[in-house]
Phi, psi and omega in degrees: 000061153332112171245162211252149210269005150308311182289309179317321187288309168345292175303305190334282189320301174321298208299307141008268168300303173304328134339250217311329192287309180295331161265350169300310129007270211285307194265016154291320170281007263225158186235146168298177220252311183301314159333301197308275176342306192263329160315323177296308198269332170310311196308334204272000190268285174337290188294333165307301196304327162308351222235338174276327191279304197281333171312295169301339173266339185266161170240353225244122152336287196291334202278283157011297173288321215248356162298294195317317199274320176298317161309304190303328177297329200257300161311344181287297188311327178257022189240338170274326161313289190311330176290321183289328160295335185305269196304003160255019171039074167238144190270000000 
């Protein structure tokens, strides 16, 4: 059962064309690098704003503190985004 290497460059080409079609897919879903950035900065914005609500909600001396240290980290983190969108002038 011989097959003449014409049909095999075929197959090849098919297999071919679905790859680029299939990578093609993924890289349209794919998010830019600026996307990324200003997702990052939502997120960290939103967890600030959790982290000021559970500040308010607790009463217990120690949870207080550990309210306290966690709000401060989630303001650094979005106060360190934002400086970084900032110097990459993303709208």
């Amino acid at each position: 059962m011989d097959r003449p290497k014409d049909h095999y460059r075929k197959k090849a080409q098919r297999i071919l064309e679905y790859v680029n079609l299939l990578s093609s897919k993924f890289k349209a879903e794919e998010k830019t690098e600026d996307e990324k950035m200003i997702e990052s900065l939502k997120k960290a914005h939103e967890e600030w704003k959790n982290k000021e609500v559970y500040f308010q909600s607790v009463s217990d001396p120690d949870l207080v503190d550990h309210a306290i240290y966690e709000l401060e980290a989630s303001k650094i983190k979005y106060i360190y985004l934002l400086k970084k969108v900032k110097e990459r002038n993303i709208r």
